[in-house]
Biopython code that builds the backbone (N, CA, C, O; Angstrom):
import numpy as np
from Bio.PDB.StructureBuilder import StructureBuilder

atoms = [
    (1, "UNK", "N", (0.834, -1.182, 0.000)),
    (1, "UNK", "CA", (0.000, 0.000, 0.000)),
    (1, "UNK", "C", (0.875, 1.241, 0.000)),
    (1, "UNK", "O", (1.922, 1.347, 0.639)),
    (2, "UNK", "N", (0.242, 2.339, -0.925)),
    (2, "UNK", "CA", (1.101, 3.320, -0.734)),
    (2, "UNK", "C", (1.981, 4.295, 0.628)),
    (2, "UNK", "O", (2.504, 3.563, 1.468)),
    (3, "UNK", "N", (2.097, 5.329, 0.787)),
    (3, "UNK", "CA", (2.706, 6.081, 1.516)),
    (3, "UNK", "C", (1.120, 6.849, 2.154)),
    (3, "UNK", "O", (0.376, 7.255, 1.261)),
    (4, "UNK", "N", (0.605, 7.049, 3.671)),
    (4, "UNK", "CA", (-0.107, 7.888, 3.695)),
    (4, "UNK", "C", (0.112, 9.210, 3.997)),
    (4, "UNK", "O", (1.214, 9.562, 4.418)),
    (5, "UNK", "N", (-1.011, 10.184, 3.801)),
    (5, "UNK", "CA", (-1.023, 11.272, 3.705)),
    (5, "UNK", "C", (-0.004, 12.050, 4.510)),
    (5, "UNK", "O", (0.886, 12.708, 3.971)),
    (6, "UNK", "N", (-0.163, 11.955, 5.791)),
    (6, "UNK", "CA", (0.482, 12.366, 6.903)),
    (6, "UNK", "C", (2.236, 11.698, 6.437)),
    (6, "UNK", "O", (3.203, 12.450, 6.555)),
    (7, "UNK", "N", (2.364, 10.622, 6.058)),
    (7, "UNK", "CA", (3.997, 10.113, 5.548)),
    (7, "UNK", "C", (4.442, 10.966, 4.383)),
    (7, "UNK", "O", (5.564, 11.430, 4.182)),
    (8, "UNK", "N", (3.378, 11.080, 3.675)),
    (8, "UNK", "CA", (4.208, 11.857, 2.257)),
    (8, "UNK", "C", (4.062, 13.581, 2.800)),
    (8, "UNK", "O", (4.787, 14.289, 2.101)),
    (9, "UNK", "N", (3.245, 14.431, 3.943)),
    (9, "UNK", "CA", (3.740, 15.444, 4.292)),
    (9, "UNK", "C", (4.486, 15.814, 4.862)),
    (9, "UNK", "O", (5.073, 16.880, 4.677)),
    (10, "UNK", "N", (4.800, 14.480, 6.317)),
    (10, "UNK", "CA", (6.371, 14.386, 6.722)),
    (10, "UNK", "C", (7.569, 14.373, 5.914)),
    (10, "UNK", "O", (8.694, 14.626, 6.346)),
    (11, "UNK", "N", (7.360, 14.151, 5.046)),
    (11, "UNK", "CA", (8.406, 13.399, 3.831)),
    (11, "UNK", "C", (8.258, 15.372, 3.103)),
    (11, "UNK", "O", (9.165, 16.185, 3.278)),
    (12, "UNK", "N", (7.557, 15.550, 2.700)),
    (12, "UNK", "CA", (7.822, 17.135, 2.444)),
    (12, "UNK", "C", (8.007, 17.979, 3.125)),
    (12, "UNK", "O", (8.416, 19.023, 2.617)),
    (13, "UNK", "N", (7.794, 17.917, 4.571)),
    (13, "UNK", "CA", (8.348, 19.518, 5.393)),
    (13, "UNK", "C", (9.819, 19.102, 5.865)),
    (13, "UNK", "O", (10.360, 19.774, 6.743)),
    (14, "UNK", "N", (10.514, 17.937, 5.263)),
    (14, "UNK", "CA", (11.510, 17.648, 6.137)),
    (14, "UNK", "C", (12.450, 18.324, 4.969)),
    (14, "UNK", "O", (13.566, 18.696, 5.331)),
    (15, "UNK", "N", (12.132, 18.482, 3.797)),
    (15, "UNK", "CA", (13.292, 18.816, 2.830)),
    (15, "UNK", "C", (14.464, 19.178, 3.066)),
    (15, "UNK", "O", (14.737, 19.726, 4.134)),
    (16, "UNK", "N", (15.409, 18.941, 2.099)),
    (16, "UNK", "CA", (16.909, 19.519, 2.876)),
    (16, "UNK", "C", (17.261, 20.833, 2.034)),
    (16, "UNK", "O", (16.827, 21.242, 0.957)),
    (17, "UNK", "N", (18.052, 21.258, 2.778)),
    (17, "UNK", "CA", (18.759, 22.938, 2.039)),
    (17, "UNK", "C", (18.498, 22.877, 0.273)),
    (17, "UNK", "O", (17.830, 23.609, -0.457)),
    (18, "UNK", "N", (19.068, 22.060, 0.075)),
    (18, "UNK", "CA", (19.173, 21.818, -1.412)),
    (18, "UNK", "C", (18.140, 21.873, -2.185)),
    (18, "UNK", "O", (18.232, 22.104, -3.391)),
    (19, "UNK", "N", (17.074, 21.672, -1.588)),
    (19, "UNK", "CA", (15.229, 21.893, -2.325)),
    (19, "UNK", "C", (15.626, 23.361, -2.640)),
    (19, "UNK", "O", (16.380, 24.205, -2.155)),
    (20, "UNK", "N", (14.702, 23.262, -3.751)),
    (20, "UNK", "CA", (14.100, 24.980, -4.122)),
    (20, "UNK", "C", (12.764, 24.928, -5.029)),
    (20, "UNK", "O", (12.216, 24.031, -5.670)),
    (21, "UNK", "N", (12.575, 25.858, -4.869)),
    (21, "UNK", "CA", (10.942, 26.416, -5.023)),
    (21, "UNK", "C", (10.937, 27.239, -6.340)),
    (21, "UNK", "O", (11.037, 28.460, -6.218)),
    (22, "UNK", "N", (10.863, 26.867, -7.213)),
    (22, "UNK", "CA", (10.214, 27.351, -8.698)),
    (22, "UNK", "C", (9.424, 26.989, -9.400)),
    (22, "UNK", "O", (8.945, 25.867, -9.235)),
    (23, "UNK", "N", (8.904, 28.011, -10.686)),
    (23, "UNK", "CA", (7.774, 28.158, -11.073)),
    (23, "UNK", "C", (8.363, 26.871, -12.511)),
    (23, "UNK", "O", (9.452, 26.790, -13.079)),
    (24, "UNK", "N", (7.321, 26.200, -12.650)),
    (24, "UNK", "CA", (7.775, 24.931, -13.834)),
    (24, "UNK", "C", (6.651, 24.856, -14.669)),
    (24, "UNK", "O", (5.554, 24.408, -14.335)),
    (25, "UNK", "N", (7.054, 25.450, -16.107)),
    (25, "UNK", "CA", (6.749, 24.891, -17.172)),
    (25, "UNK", "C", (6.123, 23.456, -17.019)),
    (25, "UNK", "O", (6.731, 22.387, -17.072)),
    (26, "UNK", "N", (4.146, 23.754, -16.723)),
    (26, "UNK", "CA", (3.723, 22.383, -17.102)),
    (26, "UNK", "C", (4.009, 21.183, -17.691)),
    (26, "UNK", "O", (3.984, 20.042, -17.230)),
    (27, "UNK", "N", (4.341, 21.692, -19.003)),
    (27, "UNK", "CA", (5.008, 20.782, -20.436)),
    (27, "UNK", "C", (5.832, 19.508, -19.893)),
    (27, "UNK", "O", (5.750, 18.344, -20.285)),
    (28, "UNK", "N", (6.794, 20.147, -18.702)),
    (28, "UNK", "CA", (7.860, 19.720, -18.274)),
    (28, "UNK", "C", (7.888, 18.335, -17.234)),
    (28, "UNK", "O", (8.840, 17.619, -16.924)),
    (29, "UNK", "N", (6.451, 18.273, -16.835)),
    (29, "UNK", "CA", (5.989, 17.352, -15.865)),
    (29, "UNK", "C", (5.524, 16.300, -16.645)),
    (29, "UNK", "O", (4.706, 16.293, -17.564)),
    (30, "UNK", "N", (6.149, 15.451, -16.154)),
    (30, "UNK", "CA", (4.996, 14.151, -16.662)),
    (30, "UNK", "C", (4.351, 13.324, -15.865)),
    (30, "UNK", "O", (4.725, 12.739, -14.849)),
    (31, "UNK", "N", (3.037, 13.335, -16.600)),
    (31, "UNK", "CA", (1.855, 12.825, -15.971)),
    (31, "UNK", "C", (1.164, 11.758, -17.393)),
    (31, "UNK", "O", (0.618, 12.108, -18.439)),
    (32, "UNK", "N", (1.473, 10.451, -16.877)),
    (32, "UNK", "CA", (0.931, 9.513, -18.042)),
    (32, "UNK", "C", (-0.614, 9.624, -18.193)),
    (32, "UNK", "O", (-1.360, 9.971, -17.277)),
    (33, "UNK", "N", (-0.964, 9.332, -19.298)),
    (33, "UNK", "CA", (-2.823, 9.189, -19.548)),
    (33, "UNK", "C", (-3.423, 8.319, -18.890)),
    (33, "UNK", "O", (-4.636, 8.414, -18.700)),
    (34, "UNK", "N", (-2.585, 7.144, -18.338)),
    (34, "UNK", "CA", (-3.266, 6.415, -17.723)),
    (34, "UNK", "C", (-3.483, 6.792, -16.374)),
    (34, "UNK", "O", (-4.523, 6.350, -15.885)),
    (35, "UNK", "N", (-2.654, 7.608, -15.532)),
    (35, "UNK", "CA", (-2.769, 8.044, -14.520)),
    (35, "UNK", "C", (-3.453, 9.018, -13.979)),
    (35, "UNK", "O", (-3.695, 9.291, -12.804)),
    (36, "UNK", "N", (-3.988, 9.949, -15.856)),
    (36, "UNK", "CA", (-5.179, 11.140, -15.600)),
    (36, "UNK", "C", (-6.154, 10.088, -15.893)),
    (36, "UNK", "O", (-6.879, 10.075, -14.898)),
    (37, "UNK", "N", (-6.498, 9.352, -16.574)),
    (37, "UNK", "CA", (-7.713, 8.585, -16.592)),
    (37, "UNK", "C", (-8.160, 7.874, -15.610)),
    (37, "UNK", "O", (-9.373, 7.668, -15.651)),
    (38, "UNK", "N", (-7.384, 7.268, -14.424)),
    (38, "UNK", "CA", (-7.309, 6.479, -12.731)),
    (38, "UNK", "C", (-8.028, 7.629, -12.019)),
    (38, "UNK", "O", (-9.076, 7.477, -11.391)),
    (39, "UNK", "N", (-7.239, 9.050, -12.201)),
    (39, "UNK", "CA", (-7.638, 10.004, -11.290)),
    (39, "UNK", "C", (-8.713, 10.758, -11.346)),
    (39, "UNK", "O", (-9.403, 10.976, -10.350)),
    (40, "UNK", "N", (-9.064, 11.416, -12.957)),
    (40, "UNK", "CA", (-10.364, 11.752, -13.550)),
    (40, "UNK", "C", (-11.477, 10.656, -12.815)),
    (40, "UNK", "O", (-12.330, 11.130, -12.064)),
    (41, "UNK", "N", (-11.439, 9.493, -13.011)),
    (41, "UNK", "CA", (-12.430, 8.455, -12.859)),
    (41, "UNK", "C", (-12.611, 8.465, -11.263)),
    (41, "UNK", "O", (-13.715, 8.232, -10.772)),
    (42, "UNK", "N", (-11.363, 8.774, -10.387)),
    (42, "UNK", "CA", (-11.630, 8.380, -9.128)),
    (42, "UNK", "C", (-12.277, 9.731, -8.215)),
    (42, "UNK", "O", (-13.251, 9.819, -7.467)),
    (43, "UNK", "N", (-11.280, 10.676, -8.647)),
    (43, "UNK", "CA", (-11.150, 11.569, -8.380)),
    (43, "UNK", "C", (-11.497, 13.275, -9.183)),
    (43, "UNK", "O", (-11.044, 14.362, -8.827)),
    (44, "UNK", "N", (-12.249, 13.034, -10.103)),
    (44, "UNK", "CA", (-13.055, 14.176, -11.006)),
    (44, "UNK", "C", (-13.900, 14.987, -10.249)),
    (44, "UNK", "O", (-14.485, 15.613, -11.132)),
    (45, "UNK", "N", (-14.246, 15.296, -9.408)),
    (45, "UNK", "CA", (-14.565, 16.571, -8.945)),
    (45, "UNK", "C", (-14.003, 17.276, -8.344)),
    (45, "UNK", "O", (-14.312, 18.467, -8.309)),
    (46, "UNK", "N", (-12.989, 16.773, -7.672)),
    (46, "UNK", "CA", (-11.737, 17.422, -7.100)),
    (46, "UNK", "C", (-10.902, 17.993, -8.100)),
    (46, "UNK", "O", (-10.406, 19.118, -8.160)),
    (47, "UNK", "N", (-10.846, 17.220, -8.716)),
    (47, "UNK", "CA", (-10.055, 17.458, -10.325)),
    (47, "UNK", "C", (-10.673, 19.225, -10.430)),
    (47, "UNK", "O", (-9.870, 20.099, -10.100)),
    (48, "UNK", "N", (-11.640, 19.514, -10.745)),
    (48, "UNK", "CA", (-12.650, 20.144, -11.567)),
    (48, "UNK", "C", (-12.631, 21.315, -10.363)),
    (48, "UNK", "O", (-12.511, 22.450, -10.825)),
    (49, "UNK", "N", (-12.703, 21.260, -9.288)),
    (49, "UNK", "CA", (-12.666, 22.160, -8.265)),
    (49, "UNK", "C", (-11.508, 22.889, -8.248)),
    (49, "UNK", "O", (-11.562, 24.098, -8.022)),
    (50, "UNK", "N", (-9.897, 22.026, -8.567)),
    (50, "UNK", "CA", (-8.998, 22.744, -8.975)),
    (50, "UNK", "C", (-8.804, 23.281, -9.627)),
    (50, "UNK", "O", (-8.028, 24.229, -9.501)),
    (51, "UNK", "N", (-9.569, 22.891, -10.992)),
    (51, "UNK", "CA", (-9.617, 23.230, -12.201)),
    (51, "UNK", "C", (-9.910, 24.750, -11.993)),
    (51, "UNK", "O", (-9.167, 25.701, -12.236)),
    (52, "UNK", "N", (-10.898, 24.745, -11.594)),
    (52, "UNK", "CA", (-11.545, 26.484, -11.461)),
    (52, "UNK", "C", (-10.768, 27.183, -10.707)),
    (52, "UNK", "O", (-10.130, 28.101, -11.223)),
    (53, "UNK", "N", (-10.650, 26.912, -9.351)),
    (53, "UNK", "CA", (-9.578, 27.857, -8.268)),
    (53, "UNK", "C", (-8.338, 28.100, -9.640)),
    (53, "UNK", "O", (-8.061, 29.291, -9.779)),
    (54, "UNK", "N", (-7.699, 27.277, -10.488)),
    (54, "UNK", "CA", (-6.764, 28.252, -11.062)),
    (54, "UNK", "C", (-7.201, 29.328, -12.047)),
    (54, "UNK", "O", (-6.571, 30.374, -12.207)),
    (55, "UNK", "N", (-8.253, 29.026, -12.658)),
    (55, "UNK", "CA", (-8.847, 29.616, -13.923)),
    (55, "UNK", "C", (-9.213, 31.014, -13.255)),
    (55, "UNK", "O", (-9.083, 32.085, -13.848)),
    (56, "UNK", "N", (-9.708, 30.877, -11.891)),
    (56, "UNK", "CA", (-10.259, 32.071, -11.164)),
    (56, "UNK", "C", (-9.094, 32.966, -10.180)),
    (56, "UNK", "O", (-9.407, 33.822, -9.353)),
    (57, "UNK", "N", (-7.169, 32.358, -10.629)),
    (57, "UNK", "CA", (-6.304, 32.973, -9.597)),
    (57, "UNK", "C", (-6.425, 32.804, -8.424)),
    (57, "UNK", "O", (-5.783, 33.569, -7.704)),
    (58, "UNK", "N", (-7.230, 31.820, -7.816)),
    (58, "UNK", "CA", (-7.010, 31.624, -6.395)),
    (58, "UNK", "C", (-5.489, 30.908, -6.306)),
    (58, "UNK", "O", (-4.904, 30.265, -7.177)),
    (59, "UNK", "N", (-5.000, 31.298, -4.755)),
    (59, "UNK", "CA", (-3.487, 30.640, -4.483)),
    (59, "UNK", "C", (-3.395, 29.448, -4.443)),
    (59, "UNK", "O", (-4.370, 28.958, -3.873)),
    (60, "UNK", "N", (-2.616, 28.665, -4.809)),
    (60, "UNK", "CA", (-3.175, 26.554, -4.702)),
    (60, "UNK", "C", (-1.254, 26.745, -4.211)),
    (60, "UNK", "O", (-0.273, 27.457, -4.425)),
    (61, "UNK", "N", (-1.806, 25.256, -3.267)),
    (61, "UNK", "CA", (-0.577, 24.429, -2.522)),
    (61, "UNK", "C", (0.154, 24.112, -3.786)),
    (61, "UNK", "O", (-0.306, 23.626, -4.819)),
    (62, "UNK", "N", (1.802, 24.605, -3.416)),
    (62, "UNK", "CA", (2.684, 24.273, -4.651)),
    (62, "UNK", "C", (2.940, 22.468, -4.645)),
    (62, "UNK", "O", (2.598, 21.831, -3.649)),
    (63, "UNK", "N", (3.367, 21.989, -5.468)),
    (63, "UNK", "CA", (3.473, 20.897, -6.150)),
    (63, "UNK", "C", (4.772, 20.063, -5.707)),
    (63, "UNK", "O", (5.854, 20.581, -5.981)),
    (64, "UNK", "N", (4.774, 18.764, -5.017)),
    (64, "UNK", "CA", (6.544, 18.855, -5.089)),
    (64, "UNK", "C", (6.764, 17.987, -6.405)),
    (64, "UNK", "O", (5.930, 17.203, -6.857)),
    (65, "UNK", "N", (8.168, 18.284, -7.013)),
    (65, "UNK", "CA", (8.091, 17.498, -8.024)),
    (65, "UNK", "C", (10.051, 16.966, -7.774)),
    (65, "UNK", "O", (10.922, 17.532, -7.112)),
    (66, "UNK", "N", (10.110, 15.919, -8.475)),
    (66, "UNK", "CA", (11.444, 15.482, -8.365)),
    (66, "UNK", "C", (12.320, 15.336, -9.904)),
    (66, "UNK", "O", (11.626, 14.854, -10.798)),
    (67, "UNK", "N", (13.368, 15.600, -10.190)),
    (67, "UNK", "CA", (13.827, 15.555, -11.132)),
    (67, "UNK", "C", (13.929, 13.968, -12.133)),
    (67, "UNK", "O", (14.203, 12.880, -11.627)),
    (68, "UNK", "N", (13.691, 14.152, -13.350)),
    (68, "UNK", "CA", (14.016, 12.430, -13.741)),
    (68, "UNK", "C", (14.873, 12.945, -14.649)),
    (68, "UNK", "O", (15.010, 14.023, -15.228)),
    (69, "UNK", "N", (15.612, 11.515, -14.613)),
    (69, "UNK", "CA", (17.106, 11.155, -15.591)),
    (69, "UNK", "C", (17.159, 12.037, -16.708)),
    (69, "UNK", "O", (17.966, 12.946, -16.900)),
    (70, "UNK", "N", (15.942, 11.562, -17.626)),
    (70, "UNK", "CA", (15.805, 12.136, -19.238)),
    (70, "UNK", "C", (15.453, 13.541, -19.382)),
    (70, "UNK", "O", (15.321, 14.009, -20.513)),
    (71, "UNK", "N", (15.263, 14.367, -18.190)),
    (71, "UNK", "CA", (14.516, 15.607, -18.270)),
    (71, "UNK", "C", (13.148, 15.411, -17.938)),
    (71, "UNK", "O", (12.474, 14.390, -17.796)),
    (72, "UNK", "N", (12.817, 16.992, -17.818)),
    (72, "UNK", "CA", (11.657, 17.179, -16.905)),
    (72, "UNK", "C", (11.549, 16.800, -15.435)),
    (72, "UNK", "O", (12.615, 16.807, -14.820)),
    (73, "UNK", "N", (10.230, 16.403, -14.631)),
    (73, "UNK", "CA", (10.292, 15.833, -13.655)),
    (73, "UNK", "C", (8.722, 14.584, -13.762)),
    (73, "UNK", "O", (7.897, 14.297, -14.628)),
    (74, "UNK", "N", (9.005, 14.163, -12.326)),
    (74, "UNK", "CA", (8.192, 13.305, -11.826)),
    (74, "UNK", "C", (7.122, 13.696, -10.861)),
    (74, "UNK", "O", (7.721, 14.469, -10.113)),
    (75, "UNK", "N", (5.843, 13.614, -10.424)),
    (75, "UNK", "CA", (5.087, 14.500, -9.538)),
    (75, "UNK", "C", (5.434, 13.379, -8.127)),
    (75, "UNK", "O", (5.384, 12.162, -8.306)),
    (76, "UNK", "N", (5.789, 13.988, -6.719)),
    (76, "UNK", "CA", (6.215, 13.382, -5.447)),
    (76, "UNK", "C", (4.176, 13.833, -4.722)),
    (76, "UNK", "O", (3.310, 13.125, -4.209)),
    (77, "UNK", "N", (4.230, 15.079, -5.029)),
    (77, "UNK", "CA", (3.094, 15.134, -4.633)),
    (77, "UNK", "C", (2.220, 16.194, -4.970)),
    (77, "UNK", "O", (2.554, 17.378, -5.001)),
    (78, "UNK", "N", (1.155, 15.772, -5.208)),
    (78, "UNK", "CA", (0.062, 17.399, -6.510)),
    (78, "UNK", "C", (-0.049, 16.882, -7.617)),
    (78, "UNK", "O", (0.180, 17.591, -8.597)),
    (79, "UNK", "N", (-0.498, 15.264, -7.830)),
    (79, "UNK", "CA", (-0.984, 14.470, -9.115)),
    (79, "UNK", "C", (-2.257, 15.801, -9.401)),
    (79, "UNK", "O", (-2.014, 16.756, -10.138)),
    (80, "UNK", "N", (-3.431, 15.648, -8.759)),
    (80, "UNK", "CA", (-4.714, 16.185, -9.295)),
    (80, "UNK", "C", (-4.246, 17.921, -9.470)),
    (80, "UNK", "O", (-5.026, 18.744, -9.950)),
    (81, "UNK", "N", (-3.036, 18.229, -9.053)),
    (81, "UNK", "CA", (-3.335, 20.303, -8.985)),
    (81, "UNK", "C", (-2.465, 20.209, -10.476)),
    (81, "UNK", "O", (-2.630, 21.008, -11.397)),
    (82, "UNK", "N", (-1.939, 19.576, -10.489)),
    (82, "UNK", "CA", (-0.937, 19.446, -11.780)),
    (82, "UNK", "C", (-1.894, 19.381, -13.096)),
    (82, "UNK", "O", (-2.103, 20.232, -13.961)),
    (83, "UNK", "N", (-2.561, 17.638, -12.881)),
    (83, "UNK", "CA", (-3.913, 17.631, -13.741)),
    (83, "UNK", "C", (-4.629, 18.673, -14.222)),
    (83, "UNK", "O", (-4.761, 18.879, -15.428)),
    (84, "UNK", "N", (-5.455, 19.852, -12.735)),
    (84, "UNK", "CA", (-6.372, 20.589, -13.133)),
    (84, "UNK", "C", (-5.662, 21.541, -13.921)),
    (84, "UNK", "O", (-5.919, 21.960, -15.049)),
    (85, "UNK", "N", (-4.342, 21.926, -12.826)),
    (85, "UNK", "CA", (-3.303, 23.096, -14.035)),
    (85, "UNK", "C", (-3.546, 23.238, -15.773)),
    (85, "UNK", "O", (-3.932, 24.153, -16.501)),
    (86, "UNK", "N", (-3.075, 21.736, -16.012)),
    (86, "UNK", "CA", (-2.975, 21.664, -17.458)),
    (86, "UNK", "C", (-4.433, 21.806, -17.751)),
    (86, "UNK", "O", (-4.574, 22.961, -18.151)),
    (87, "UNK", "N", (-5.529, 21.223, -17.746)),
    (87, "UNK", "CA", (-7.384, 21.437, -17.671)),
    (87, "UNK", "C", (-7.061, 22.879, -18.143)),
    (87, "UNK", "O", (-7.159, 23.223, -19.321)),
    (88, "UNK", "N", (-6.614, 23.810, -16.997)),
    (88, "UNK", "CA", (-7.140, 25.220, -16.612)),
    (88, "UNK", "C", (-6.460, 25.995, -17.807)),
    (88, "UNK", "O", (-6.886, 27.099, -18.148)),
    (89, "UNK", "N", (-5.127, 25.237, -18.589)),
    (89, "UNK", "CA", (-4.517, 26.041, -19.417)),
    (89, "UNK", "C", (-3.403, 27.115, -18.872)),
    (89, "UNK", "O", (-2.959, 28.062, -19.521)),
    (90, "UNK", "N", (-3.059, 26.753, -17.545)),
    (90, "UNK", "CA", (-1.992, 27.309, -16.553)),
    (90, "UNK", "C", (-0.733, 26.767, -17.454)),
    (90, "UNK", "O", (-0.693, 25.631, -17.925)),
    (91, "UNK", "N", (0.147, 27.621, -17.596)),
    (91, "UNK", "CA", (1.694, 27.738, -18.570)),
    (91, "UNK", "C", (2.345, 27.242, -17.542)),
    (91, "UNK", "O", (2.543, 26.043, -17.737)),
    (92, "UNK", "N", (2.906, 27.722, -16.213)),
    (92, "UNK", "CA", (3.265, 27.617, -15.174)),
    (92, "UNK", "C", (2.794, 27.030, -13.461)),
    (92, "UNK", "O", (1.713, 27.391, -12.995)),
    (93, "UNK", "N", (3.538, 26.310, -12.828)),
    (93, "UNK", "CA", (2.773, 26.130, -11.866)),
    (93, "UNK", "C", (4.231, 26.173, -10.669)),
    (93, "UNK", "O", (5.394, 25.962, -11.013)),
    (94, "UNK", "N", (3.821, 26.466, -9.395)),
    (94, "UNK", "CA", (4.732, 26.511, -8.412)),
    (94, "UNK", "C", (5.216, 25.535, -7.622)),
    (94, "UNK", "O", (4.622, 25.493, -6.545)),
    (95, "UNK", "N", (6.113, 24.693, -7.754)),
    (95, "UNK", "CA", (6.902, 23.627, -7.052)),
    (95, "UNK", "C", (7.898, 23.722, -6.318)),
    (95, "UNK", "O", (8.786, 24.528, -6.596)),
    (96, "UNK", "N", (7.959, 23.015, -5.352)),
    (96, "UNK", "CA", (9.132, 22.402, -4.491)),
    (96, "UNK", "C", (10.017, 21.403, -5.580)),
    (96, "UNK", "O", (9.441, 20.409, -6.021)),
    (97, "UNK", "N", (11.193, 21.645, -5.929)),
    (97, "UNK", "CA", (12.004, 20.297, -5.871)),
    (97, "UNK", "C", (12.773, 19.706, -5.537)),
    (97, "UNK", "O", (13.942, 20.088, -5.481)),
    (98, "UNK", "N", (12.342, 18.509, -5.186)),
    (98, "UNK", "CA", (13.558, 17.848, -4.324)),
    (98, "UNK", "C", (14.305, 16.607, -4.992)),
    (98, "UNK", "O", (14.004, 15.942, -5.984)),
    (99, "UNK", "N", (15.120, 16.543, -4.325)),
    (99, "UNK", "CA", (16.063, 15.326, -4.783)),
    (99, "UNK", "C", (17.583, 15.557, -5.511)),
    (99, "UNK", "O", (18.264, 14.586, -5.842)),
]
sb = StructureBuilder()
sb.init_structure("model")
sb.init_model(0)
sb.init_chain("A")
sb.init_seg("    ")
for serial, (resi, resn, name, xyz) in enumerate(atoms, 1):
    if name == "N":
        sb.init_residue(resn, " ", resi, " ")
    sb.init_atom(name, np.array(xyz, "f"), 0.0, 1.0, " ", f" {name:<3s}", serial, name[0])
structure = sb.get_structure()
């Protein structure tokens, strides 16, 4: 079973010096179709709630994301804000990265 909630926020406020906080080119994230289609299906109104808070400039919890080998990154945590991002047509979104 995965990591719970409370483990993967321990696991983010503990970051070390070396994290930093920038704004990332959506494009840059990857998020497979199969994993928006799991989450849409499970999780679509949440989806859709994010969706709007960005479309409407409300502030949303930044994203952590981790670097992968080939470029871009991997999402650690903010599958669905990432999702609605791209939905909302957001260029940019605000991340932690670690690793």
């Amino acid at each position: 079973m995965g990591k719970s909630f409370r483990d993967r926020r321990n696991a983010i406020d503990s970051h070390c010096e070396s994290d930093l906080t920038i704004f990332v080119n959506l494009d840059d994230i990857f998020v497979s179709e199969s994993t928006v289609a799991k989450l849409l299906a499970r999780d679509g109104q949440q989806i859709e709630s994010y969706r709007q808070a960005y479309e409407n400039g409300e502030e949303m919890v930044r994203v952590v994301l981790r670097p992968r080998v080939d470029g871009g990154y991997n999402i650690e945590d903010g599958r669905h804000r990432v999702i609605a991002a791209k939905f909302a047509g957001v260029g940019l979104i605000e991340a932690l990265i670690v690793g």
